[in-house]
C-alpha positions in Angstrom: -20.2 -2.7 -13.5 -17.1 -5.3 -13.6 -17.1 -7.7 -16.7 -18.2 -11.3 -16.4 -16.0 -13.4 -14.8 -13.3 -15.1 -17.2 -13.0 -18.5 -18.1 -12.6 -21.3 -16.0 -9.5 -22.7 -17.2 -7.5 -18.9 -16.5 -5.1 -19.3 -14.7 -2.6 -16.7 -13.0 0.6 -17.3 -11.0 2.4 -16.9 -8.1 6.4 -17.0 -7.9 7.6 -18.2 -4.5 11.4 -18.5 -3.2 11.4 -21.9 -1.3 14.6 -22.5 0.6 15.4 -26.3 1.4 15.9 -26.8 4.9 14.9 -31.0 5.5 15.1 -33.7 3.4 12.2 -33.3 0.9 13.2 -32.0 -2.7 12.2 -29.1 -4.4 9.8 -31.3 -6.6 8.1 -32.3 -3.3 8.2 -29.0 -1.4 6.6 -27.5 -4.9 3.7 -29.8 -4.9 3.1 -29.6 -1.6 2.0 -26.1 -2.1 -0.1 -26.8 -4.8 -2.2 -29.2 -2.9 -2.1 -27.0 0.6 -3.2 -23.7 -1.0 -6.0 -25.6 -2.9 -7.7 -29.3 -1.7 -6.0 -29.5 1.2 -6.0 -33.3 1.8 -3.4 -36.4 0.9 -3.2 -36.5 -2.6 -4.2 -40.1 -2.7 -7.6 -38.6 -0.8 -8.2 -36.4 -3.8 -10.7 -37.5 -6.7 -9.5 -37.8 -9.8 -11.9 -35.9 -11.5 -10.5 -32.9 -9.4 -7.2 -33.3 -10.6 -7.9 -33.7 -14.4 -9.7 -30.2 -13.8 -6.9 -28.5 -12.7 -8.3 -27.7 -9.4 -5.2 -28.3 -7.7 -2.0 -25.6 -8.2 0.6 -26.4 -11.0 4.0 -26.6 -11.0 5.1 -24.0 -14.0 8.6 -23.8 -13.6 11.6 -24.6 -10.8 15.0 -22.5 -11.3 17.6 -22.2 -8.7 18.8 -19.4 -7.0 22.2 -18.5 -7.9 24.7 -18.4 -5.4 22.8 -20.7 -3.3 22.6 -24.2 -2.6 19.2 -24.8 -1.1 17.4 -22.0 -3.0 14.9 -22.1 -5.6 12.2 -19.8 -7.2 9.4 -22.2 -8.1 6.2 -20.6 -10.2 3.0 -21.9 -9.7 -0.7 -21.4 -11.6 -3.7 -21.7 -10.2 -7.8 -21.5 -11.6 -8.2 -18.0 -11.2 -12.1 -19.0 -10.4 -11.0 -21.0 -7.3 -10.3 -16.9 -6.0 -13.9 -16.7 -6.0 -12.6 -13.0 -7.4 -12.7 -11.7 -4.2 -9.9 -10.0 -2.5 -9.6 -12.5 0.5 -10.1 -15.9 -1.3 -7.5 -14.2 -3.6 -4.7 -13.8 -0.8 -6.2 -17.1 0.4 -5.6 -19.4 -2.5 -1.3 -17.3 -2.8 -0.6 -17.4 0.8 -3.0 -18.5 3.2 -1.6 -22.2 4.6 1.7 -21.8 3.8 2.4 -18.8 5.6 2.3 -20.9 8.5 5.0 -22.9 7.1 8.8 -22.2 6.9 11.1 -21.0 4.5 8.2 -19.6 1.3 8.5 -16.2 0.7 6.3 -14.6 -2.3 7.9 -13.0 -4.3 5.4 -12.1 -7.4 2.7 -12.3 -9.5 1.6 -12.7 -13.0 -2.5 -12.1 -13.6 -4.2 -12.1 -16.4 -5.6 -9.3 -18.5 -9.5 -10.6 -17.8 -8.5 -11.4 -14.0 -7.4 -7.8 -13.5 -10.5 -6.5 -15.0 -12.4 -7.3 -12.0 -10.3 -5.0 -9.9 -10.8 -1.2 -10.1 -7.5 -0.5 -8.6 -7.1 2.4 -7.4 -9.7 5.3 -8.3 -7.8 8.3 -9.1 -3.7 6.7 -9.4 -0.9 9.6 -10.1 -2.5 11.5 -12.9 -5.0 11.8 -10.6 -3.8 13.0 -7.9 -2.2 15.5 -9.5 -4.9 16.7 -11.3 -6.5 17.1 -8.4 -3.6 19.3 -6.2 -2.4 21.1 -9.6 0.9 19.4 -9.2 3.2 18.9 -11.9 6.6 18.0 -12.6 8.1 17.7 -8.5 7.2 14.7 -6.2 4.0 15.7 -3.9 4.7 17.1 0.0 3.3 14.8 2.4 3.5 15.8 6.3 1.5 14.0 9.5 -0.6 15.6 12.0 1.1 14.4 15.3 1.9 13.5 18.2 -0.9 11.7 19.0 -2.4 13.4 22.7 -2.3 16.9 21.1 -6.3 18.4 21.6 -8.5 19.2 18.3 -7.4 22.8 18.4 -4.0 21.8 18.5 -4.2 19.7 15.7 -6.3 21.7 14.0 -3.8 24.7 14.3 -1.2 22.6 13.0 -3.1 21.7 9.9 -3.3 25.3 8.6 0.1 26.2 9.6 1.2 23.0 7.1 -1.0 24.2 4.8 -0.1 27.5 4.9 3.7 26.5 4.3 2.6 25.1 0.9 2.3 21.1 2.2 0.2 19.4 -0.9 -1.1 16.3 1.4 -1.6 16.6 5.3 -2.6 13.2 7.0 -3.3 12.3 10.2 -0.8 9.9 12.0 -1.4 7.0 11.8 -2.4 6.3 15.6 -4.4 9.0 15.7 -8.0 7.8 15.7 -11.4 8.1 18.0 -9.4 8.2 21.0 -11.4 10.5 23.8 -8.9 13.6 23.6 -9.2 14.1 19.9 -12.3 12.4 18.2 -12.6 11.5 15.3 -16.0 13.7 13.8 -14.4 16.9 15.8 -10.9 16.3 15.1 -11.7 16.0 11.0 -14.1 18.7 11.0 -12.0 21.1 12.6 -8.9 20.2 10.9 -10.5 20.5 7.4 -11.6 23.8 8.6 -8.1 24.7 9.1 -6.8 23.7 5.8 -9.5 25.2 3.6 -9.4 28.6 5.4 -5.6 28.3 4.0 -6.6 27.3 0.5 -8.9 29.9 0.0 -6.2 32.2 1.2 -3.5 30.8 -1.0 -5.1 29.3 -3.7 -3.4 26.2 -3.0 -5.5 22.5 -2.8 -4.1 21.0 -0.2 -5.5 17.9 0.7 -6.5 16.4 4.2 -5.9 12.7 4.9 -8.0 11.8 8.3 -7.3 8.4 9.9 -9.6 6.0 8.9 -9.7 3.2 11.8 -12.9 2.4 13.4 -14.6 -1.0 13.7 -16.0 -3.2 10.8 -19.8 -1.1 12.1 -18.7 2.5 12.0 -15.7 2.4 9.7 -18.0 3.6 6.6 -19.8 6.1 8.9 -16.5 8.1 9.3 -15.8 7.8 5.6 -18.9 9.5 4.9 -18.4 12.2 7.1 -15.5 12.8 5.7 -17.0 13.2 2.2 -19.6 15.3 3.9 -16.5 17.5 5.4 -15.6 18.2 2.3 -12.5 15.7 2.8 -11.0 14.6 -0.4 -8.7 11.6 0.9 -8.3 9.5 3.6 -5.5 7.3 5.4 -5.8 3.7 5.8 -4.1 0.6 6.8 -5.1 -2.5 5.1 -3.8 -5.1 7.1 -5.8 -3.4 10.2 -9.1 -3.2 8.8 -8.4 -5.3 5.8 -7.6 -5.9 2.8 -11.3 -5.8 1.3 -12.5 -3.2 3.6 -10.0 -1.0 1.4 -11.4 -2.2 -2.0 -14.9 -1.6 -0.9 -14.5 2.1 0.5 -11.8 3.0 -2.1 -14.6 2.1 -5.1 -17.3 3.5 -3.6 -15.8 6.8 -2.6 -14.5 9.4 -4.4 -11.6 10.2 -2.2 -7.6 9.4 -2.5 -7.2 6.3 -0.5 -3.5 6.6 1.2 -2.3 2.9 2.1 -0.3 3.0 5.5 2.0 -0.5 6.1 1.1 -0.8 9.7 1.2 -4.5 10.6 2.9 -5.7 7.5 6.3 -6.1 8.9 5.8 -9.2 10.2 5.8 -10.4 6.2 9.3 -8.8 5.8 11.7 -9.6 8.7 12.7 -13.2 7.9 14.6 -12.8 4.4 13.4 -16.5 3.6 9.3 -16.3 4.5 6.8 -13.9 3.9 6.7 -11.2 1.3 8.7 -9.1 -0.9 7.3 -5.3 -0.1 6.7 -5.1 -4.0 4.5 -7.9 -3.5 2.4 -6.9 -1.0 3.0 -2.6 -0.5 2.9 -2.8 -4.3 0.6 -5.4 -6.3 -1.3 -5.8 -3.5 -2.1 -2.9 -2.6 -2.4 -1.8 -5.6 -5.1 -3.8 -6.8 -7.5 -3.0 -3.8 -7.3 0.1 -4.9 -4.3 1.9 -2.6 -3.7 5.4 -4.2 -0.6 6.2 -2.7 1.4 3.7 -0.5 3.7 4.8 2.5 6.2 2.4 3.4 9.9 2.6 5.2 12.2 4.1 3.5 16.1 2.8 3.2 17.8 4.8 5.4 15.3 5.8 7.8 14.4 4.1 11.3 13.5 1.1 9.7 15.3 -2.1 8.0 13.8 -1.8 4.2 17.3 -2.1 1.6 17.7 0.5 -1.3 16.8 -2.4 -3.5 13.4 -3.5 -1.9 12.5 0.2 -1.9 13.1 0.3 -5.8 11.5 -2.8 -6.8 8.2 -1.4 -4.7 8.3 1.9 -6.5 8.2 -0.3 -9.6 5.7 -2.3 -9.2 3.4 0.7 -7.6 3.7 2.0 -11.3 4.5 -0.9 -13.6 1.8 -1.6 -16.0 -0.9 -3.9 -14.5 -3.6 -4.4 -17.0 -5.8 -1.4 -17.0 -5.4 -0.2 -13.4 -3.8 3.4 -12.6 -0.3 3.7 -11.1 0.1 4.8 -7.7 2.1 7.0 -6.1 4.7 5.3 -3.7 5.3 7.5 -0.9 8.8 6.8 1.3 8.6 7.9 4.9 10.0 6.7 8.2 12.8 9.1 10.3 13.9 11.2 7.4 16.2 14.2 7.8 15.2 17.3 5.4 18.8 17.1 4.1 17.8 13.9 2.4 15.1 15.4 -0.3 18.2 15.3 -3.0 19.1 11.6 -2.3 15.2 10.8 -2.8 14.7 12.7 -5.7 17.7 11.1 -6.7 16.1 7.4 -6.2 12.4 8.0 -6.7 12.8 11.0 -9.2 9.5 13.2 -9.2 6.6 10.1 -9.3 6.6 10.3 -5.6 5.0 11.9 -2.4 7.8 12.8 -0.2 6.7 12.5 3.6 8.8 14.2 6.6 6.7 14.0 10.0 9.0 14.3 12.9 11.8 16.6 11.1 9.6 19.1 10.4 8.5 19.2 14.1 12.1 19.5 15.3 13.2 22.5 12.7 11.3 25.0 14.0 8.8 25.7 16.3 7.2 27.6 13.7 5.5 25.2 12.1 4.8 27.2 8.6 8.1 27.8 8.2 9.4 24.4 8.8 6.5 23.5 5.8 8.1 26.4 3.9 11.4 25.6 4.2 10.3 21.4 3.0 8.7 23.1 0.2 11.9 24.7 -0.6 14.0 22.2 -0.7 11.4 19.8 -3.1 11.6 22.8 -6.1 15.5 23.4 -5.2 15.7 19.4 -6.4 13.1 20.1 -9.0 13.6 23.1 -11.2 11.0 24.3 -13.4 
């Protein structure tokens, strides 16, 4: 049972980098955005009753960016009741006009204690997790079930062999769905098969991640068979299904909800709009309750810096009121020579994921999961 919403007159803030490009000032640019992500009209159209309420955004602070000339982080409040609480109204009030601007780019936020309240977050967060594998003191082994196009008993082979080679998380890829030649019911049943056969053998809990994909009507429906499969996680991608869909199925299930970035890019290409990663991959999806978040690591075969990568490990297990930390989880191309430059950055609060890699080092695919697992205690001793 959530507490009763705060008071009206909480407010919580958003920081956003506005970069100059025409003639308005900063002052105007700034309260433009407090009237477009609120009212929505000319301000001469708004009455004035509205205004002494504080309906509209507020102007907190302007500071520019150093080294720039047209740059400037501007912090702005707004009514946290105007979120309605709810997850979408929420990314609504932050982003949802001026994204279809120029030149805004979120960069963070600042909620209040009684605001977050009304967020689970996510349900079981690192401790967890790893109370839950018997995992202590190493990141957590994370390796996909792929290529997509492989049959059931293919996939369901490759699950044991992973688990067999000590792998503490085994997900599905993240294309892999209901498609005809693996679906979905079949393909999870038979691949949890797979990996508790192994447990029972090694005494190991490894985990199984299905896909979670299917349309707003049967979505549910395959997290319940999961749960009835014995399944203690699943894989999502919030910006697919959405954001709320998440927050709903991660409360009311007790599995590990794994947050996959599929379709965020689009909020991190231009350096001057969007989103900062730790924005979205981290507070974000944090607060709808994301357990462990993949994302592109620096180096890999996408464009995320060393820095970004940091400041989202951060804010995945910064304190944010009351709600758990959760487990950020860099992926994307990796070589196995890598696992001492990631222990290195992300030091052992951290599921390590190595898909492809592990395919090409051997065609025995235990071994290849042995030889991972290896290498993770070699960088973490005792």
């Amino acid at each position: 049972m959530h507490p009763p919403p705060p008071a009206s007159d909480l407010r919580f803030s958003v920081r956003y980098r506005i970069t100059i490009r025409g003639r308005q000032s900063i002052d105007e640019l700034a309260r433009d955005i407090t009237i477009e992500q609120t009212v929505e009209c000319p301000i001469d159209s708004i009455p004035q009753r509205i205004l002494h309420n504080g309906i509209t955004g507020r102007v907190e602070a302007i500071t520019p960016v150093i080294g720039t000339s047209n740059g400037f982080d501007v912090t702005i409040s707004y009514r946290c009741d105007i979120t309605d609480y709810s997850v979408p109204q929420l990314l609504n009030v932050m982003y949802g006009n001026i994204s279809l601007k120029n030149s805004i780019k979120v960069l963070s936020f600042d909620f209040p204690e009684p605001f977050l309240n009304l967020f689970r977050g996510p349900s079981h967060g690192i401790d967890g997790i790893r109370k839950l594998t018997g995992v202590y003191g190493r990141p957590l082994a994370c390796a996909p079930l792929k290529p997509m196009g492989l049959s059931v008993a293919e996939l369901a082979a490759l699950a044991g062999a992973l688990a067999a080679g000590g792998v503490d998380l085994i997900k599905d890829d993240h294309g892999i769905s209901n498609q005809p030649f693996h679906p979905f019911y079949e393909r999870v049943s038979r691949c949890q098969e797979a990996i508790q056969k192994e447990n029972a053998r090694t005494g190991m809990t490894t985990i199984y991640c299905p896909m979670v994909s299917g349309r707003f009507d049967e979505i549910e429906a395959q997290v319940q068979h999961c749960v009835r499969e014995g399944v203690r996680g699943v894989l999502i991608a919030p910006m697919l299904v959405g954001c709320d869909t998440v927050r709903y199925l991660s409360g009311a299930y007790d599995v590990v909800t794994v947050g996959h970035p599929s379709l965020t890019g689009a909020f991190f290409h231009d350096p001057l709009h969007g989103m900062a990663p730790s924005a979205l991959l981290g507070t974000i999806f944090r607060l709808i309750g994301v357990d462990i978040c993949v994302f592109p690591n620096t180096g890999g075969r996408f464009f995320f810096t060393r820095e970004e990568c940091r400041d989202l490990s951060l804010a995945l297990q910064a304190p944010l009121g009351s709600l758990k930390r959760s487990f950020p989880c860099p992926a994307g191309g990796m070589s196995l020579e890598k696992i001492g430059e990631l222990a290195r950055d992300y030091g052992k609060e951290a599921v390590l994921l190595f898909g492809g890699s592990l395919l090409r080092h051997s065609s025995d695919r235990a071994e290849s999961a042995k030889v991972f697992m290896d290498r993770i205690r070699s960088a973490f001793p005792g």
